[in-house]
N, C-alpha and C positions, 0 to 999 in steps of 0.2 A: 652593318653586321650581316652574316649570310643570312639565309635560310635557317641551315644547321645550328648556327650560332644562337639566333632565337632561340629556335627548337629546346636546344640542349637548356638553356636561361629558362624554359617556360617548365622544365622535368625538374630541374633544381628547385623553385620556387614551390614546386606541388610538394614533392617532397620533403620540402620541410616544413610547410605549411600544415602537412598530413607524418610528423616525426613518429609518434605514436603508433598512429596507423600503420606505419614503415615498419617500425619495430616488433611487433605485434606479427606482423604478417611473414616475416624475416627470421621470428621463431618459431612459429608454426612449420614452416617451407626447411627447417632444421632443426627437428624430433630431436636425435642424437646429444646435438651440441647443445640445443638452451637447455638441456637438464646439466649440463655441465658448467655454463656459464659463468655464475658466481665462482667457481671452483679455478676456473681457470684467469678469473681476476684476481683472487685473492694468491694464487699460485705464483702466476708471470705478470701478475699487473697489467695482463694484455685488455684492455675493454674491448670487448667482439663487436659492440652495437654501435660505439663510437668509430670504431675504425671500419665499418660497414661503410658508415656516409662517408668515410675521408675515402674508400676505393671508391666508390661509385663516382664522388665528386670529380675525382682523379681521371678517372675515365671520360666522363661527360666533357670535362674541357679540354681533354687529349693532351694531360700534362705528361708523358711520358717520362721526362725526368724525373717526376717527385713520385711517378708511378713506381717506378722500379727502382729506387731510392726505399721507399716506401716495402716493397716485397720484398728489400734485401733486409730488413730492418724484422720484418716479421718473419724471414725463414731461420733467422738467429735469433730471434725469442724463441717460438715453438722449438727449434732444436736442442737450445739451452733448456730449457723448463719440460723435454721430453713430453711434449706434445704432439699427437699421433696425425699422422699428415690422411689419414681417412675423416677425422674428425675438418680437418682442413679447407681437403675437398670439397665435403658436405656444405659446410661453412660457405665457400666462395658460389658455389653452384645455387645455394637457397638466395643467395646476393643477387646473382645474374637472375634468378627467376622474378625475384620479386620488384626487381628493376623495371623487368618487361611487361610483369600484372599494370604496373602504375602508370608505365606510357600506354599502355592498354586503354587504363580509367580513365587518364588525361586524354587521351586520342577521343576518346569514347564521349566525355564530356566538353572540350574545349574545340573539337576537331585540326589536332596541330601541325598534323600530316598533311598539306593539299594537295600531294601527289606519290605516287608509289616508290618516286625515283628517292625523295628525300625519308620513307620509310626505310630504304634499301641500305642507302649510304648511311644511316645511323646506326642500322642493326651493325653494319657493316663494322662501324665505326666501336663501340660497346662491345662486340664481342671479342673480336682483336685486341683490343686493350683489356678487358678482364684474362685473356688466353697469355698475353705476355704478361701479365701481373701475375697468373698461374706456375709459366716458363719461370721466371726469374725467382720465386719465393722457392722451387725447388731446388733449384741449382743450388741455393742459395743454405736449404735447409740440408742439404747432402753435401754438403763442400765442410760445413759447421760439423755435423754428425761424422764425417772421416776425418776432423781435426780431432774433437775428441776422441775416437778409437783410438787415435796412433799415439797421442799425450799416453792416454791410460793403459798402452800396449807397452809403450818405453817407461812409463814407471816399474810396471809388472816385471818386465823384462830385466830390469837395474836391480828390483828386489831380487829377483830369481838369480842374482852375480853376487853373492855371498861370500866376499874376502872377508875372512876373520884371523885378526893381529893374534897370535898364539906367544908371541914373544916379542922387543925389539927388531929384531932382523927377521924373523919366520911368520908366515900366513897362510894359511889355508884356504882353497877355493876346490867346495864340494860341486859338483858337474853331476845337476840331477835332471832326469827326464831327457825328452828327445832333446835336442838341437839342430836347429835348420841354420840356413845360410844366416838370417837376419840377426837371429841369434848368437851368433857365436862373432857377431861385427860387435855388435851391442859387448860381450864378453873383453874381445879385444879392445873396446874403447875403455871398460871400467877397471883392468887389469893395468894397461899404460897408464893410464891416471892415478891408477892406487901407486902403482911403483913411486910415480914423481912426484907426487905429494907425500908420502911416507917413508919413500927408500927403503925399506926393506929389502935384505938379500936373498931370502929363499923365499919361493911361493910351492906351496903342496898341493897339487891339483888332483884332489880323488876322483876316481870314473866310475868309481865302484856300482853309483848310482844310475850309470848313464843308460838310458834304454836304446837311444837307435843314433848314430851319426852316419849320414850319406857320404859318398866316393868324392864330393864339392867341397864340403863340409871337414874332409879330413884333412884336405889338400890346403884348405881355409888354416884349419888348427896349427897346420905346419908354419905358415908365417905368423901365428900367433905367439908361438914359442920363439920364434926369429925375433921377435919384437921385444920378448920380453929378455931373453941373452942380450941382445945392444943395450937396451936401458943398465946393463949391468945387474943383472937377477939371476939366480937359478935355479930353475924349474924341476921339480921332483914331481914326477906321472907313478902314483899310487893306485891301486882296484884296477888293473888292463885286466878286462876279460877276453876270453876266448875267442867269441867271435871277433870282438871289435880287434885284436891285434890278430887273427887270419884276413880280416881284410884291409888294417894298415901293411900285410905283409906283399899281399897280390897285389895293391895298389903304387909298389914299392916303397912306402912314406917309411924311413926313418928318420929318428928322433937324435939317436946317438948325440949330432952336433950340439943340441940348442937345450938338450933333456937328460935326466937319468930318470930309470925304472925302479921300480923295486914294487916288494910283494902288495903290503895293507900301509893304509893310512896309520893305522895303532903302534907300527913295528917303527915306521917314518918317526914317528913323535917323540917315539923313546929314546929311539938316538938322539935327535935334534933339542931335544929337551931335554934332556939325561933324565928321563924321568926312572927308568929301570937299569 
């Protein structure tokens, strides 16, 4: 075995010969997180103390595989159980200190070092593997954190597409707040699928409510209504305000083909409903 190999066998053996002392010294060196400790085992079942020794270990034999195995495993805990990645930090960084207090003691006590070169190449060694253990848990905790947004972006988004069956054949779809590009795909996807799951002939699409569509966004809507004519539907645009048809008019978008206008959604209902 090397040098280093010793070496790293003789850090291991202190270490857990002194678990205690490890631990102990591991909370001190991270204020923050051991008053949090219990809390975040009983939360994510993550145990910080034990998976302290399992990085350390990880490191020390230069297992890179089960290193970064390892930090993808915990940057989808912490991200799952909204775990704050300062707390993390803190966490990793009191690990790498008290790593180095203990080659310290052991150096100090055993003398494990016989020369500066095989000091160099350990630090060397330990630090680089704690820094990619660091790389990989974030990547890792940010990749998990922009899946969920976008899950809970497209729920939001499907809620905020409100087709409601007013009749056999007739549905309403109120068009409230802004609409961006993303938005109005989301729209187009929940509007097709309503059709061909339910067949419905008329969709009532109120704007009354609508505060801002962009010059992209119009041009969008336009093959929206294209989509819903071939499905064989026909679209009635109820609430055109002012603005928004001065600038589907400069924009040149007409509807004519694929649309009919009329005044309010209330007046829409009456007829189609015979309600008055």
């Amino acid at each position: 075995m090397s040098a280093i190999g010793i070496l790293r066998d003789e850090i291991e053996i202190f270490i857990n010969e002194n678990g205690e002392k490890f631990n102990n010294k591991l909370l001190s060196e991270a204020v923050n997180v051991s008053v949090k400790i219990n809390d975040i085992l009983r939360t994510g079942n993550i145990d910080l103390l034990k998976n302290a020794r399992k990085l350390v270990f990880y490191v020390l034999d230069q297992n890179e595989k089960e290193l970064v195995s390892f930090a993808e495993q915990e940057g989808i805990a912490w991200a799952e159980h909204s775990l704050t990645l300062s707390l993390k930090l803190e966490w990793v960084q009191a690990i790498r200190r008290t790593l180095w207090q203990f080659i310290y003691s052991l150096d100090e006590e055993k003398r494990i070092t016989a020369d500066r070169s095989e000091f160099y190449q350990l630090e060397k060694i330990v630090n680089e593997q704690i820094d990619q253990f660091l790389n990989s848990f974030f990547l890792n905790y940010s990749s998990y954190k922009d899946e969920m947004l976008l899950k809970q972006r497209q729920t939001v988004e499907h809620l905020s597409v409100p087709i409601i069956p007013v009749s056999t054949n007739v549905s309403v779809l109120p068009l409230i707040g802004s609409i961006d590009e993303y938005r109005i795909r989301i729209i187009q996807e929940k509007v097709l699928n309503e059709i061909a799951k339910t067949r419905f002939q008329t969709l009532i699409m109120d704007l009354s409510g609508l505060a801002q569509m962009e010059r992209d966004v119009i041009d969008y809507f336009e093959k929206v209504l294209a989509g819903v004519y071939m499905m064989g539907c026909k679209t009635i645009l109820t609430g055109m305000r002012p603005d928004l048809v001065k600038r589907m008019v400069h924009a040149g978008i007409r509807f004519d083909k694929d649309a009919e206008t009329r005044g309010t959604l209330q007046e829409t209902l009456k007829k189609y409903l015979s309600l008055g």
